[in-house]
C-alpha positions in Angstrom: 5.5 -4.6 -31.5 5.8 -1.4 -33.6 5.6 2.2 -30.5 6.1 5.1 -31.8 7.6 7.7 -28.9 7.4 11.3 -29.3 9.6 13.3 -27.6 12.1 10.4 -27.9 15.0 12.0 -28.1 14.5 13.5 -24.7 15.8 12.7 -21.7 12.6 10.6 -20.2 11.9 9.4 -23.8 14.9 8.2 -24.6 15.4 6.2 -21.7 12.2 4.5 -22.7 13.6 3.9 -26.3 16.2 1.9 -24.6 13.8 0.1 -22.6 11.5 -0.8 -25.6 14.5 -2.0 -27.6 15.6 -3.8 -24.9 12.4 -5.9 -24.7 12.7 -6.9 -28.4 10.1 -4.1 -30.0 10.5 -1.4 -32.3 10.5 1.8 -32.2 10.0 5.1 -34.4 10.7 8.6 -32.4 9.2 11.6 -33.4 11.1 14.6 -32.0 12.1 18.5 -33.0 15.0 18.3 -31.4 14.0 21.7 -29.5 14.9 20.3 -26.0 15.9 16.4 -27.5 19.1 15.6 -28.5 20.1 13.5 -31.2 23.4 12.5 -28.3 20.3 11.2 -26.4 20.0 7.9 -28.9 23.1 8.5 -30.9 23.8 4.7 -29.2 20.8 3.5 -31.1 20.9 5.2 -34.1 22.3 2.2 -36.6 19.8 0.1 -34.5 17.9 -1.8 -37.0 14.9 -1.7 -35.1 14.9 1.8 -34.3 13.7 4.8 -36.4 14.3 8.8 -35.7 12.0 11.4 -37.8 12.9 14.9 -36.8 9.6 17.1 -36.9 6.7 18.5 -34.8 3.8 16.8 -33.2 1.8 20.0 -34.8 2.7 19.2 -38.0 -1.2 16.6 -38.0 0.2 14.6 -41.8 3.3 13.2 -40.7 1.8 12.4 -37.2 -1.1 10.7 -38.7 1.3 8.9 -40.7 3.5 8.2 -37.8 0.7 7.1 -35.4 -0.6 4.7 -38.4 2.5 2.9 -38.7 2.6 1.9 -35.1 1.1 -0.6 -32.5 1.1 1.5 -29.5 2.0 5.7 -28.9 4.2 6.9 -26.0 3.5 10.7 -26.2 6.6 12.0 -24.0 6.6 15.5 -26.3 6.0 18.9 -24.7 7.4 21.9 -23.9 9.2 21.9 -20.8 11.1 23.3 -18.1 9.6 26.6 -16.2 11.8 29.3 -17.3 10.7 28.0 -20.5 6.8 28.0 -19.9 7.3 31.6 -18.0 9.2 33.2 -21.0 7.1 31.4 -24.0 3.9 30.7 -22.7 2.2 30.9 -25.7 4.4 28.5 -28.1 4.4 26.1 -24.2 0.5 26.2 -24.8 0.2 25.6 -28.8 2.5 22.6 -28.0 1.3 21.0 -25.5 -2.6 21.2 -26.2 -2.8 21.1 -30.2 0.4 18.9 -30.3 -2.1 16.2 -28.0 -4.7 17.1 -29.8 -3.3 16.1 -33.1 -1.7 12.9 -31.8 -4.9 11.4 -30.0 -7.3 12.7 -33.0 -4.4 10.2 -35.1 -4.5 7.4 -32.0 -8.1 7.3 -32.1 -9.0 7.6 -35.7 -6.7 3.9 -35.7 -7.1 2.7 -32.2 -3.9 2.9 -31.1 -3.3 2.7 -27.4 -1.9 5.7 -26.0 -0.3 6.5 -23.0 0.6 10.2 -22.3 3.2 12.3 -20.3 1.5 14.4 -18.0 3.0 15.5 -14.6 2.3 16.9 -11.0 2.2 20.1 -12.1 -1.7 19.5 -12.8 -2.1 19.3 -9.1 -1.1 23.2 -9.0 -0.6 24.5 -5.4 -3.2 21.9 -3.8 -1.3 20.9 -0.3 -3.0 18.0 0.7 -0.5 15.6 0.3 -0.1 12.9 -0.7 -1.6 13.8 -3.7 -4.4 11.7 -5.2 -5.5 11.2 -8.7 -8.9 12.5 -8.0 -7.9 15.6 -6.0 -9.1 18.9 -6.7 -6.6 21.0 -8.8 -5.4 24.5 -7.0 -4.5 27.2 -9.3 -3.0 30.7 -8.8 -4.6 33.6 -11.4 -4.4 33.4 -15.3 -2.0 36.0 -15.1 0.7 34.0 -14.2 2.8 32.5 -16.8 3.6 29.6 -14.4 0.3 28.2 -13.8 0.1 28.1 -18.2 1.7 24.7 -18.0 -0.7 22.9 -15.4 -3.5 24.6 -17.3 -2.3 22.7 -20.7 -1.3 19.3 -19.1 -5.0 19.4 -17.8 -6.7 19.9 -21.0 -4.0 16.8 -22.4 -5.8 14.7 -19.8 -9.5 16.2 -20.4 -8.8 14.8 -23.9 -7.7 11.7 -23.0 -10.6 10.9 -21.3 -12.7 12.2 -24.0 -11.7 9.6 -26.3 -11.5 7.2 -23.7 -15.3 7.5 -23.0 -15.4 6.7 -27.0 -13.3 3.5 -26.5 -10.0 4.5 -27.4 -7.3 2.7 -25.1 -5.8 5.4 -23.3 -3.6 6.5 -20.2 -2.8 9.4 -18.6 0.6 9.6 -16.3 1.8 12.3 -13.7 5.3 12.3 -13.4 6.9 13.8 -9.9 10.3 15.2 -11.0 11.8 12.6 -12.5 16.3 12.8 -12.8 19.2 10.9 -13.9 21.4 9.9 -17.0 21.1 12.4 -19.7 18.7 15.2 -17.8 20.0 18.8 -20.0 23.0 20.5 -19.2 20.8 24.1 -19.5 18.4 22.1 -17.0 15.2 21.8 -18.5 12.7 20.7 -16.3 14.6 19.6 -13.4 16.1 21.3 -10.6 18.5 18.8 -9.9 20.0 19.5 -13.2 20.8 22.8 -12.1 21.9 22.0 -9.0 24.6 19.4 -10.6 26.2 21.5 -13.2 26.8 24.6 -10.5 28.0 22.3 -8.2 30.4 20.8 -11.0 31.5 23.9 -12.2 31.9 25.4 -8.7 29.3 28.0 -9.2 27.2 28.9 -6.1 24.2 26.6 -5.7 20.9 28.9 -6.4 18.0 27.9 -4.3 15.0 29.6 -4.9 13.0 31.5 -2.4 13.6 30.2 1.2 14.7 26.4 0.5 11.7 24.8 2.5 9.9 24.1 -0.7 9.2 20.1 -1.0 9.6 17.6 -3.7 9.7 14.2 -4.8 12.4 12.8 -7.2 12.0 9.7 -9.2 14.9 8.1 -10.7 14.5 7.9 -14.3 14.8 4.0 -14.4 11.9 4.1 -12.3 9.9 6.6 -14.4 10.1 4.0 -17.4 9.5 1.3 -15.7 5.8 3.1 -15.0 5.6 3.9 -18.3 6.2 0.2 -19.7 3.8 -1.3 -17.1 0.7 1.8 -18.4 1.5 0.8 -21.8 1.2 -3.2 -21.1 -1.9 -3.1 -18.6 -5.5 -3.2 -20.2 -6.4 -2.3 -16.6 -5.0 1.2 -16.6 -7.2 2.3 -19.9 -9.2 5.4 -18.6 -7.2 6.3 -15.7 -4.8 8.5 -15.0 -2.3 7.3 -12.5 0.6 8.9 -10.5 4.3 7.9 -11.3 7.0 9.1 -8.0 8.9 8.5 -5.2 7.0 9.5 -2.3 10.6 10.5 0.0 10.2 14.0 0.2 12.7 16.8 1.0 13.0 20.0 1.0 14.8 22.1 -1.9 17.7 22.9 0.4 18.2 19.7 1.5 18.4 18.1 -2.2 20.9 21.4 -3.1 23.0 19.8 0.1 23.0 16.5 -0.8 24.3 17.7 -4.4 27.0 19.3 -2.8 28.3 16.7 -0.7 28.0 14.0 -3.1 29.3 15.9 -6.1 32.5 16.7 -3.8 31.7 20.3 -4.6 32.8 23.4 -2.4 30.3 25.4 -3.9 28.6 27.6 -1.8 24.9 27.8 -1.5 22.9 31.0 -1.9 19.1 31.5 -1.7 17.8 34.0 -4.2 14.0 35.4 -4.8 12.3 33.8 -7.4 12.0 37.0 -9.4 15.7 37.1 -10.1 15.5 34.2 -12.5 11.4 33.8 -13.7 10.5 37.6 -13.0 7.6 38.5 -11.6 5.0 36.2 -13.5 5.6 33.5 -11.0 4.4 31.5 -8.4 5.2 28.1 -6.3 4.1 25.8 -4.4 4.8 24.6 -1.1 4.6 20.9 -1.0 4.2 18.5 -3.6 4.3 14.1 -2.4 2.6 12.0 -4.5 0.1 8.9 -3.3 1.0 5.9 -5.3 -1.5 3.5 -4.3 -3.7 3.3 -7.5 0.2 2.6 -9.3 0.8 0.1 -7.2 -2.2 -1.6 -7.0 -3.2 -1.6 -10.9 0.2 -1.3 -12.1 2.3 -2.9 -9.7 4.5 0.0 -9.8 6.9 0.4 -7.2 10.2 3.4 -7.0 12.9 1.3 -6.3 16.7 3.4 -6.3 17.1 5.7 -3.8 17.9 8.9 -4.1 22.0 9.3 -3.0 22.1 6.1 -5.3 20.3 7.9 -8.3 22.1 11.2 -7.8 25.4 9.3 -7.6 24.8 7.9 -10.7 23.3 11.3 -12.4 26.5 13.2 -11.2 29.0 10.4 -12.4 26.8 10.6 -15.8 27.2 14.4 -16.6 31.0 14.3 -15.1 31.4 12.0 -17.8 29.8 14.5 -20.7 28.9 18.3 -20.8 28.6 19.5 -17.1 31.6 20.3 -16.9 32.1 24.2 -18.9 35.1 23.1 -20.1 34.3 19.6 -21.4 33.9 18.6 -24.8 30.7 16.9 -24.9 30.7 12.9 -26.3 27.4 10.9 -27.4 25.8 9.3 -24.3 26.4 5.8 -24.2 23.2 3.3 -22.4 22.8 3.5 -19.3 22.4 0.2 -17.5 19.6 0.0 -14.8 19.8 -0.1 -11.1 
């Protein structure tokens, strides 16, 4: 089996390179390298059945081509991380809705099945958790940059199902915060990437707003193992399904945890949201994902918990370029828990 992965040099992509190899397949990755890193698969890079291209998903020849060559299409590729979406909403937009667009007008013109990165961010500020595939989205004014992102993963998934109701074999996955192994030293798209390198570095701790602010972290391990099992089950074409831990905890309490198992004596400070995404900005309170349409089509199940996964995610970036005065190395594979 031939999968082409865009966004593969990323940190949930090339996790799922590893994976695929792993299994015996090949695989080609498509990435810019904006937010990727070629340190990401530099373990795999002699591989011979693995294959990097560095380019766009916008550029619609070389993704044709791309999507062509292949069996089955992981699209992981997207602008990410808020600061990012707040600051560049318009390059966050052109990315992630004509950079689908072009790879699932390629999937379906060849029938490939796809299964595409979405996330909880489509749920928007809706509070009735757990969260539910089918619940209504909750979104704050067009206005705010923030709400730019969940606007474009939704269209993603709108065209998802459009093909899908023209036969193309297609799935659509919400990821809840996922973390570990190779998440960005300039954090994109994770808090607890954030969290890890000030604690490291013994920089104060920032926690936005007032702490009390919930999540759900899924340990990356367990992010690809959702991603294999919607790319292996003819079940899942047509539906969108939810891929997270359901342990939630506040903000505060994950900045604590950091700290103690990090060793750190970093302080913690709480600091208004405006101080680092200005004014075009809003959150949400609570965010807990219901897993029960994973589990029961998928058989999906998070298994690390989180002190193990943030053990392992703070042993992982002591070991590369957390630190401000380390030299950073090529990330080796990181075995699974």
């Amino acid at each position: 089996m031939r999968n082409l992965v865009t966004g593969g040099a990323g940190f949930i992509g090339s996790h799922l390179v590893d994976a695929l190899l792993a299994r015996g397949d090949e695989v080609w990755v498509l990435d810019n390298l904006s937010t990727g890193q070629t340190g990401n698969v530099a373990h795999v890079i002699a591989h011979p059945r693995f294959r990097l291209m560095t380019g766009s998903v916008l550029d619609r020849a070389l993704v044709e081509g791309a999507v062509a060559a292949c069996d089955v299409v992981y699209h992981l590729a997207a602008a990410v991380g808020m600061s990012y979406i707040v600051s560049d909403p318009l390059r966050g937009i052109a990315t992630n809705v004509q950079g689908t667009a072009n790879l699932l007008e390629a999937a379906f013109a060849h029938r490939r099945k796809t299964v595409l990165a979405s996330s909880s961010e489509v749920y928007g500020k809706n509070a009735n958790v757990p969260l539910r595939e089918d619940d209504d989205r909750v979104l704050g004014p067009t206005t705010v940059n923030r709400w730019s992102y969940s606007a474009s993963k939704a269209i993603d998934e709108h065209l998802a199902f459009a093909y899908a109701a023209q036969g193309m074999p297609v799935v659509a996955l919400r990821f809840f915060n996922a973390y570990g192994p190779r998440i960005h030293f300039n954090g994109y798209g994770t808090v607890v990437a954030r969290f890890v390198k000030q604690a490291l570095n013994g920089e104060p701790l920032t926690v936005h707003g007032d702490g009390r602010q919930t999540r759900c972290f899924t340990y990356v391990v367990d992010t690809v193992r959702g991603i294999l099992a919607a790319g292996s089950t003819p079940e899942a074409n047509g539906l969108v399904f939810n891929i997270g831990n359901t342990g939630e905890l506040t903000i505060l309490e994950l900045a604590h945890r950091i700290k103690a198992l990090s060793g750190s004596s970093s302080p913690i400070r709480l600091v208004p949201y405006a101080d680092y995404y200005g004014q075009s900005y809003e959150d949400t309170r609570r965010r807990v994902p219901d897993i029960t349409r994973a589990r029961q089509t998928l058989g999906f199940e998070p298994s690390v918990p989180l002190d193990d996964g943030l053990s392992q995610t703070i042993a992982w970036c002591l070991d590369h370029n957390f630190l401000a005065s380390a030299v950073a190395r090529a990330p080796q594979a990181v075995p699974a828990l």
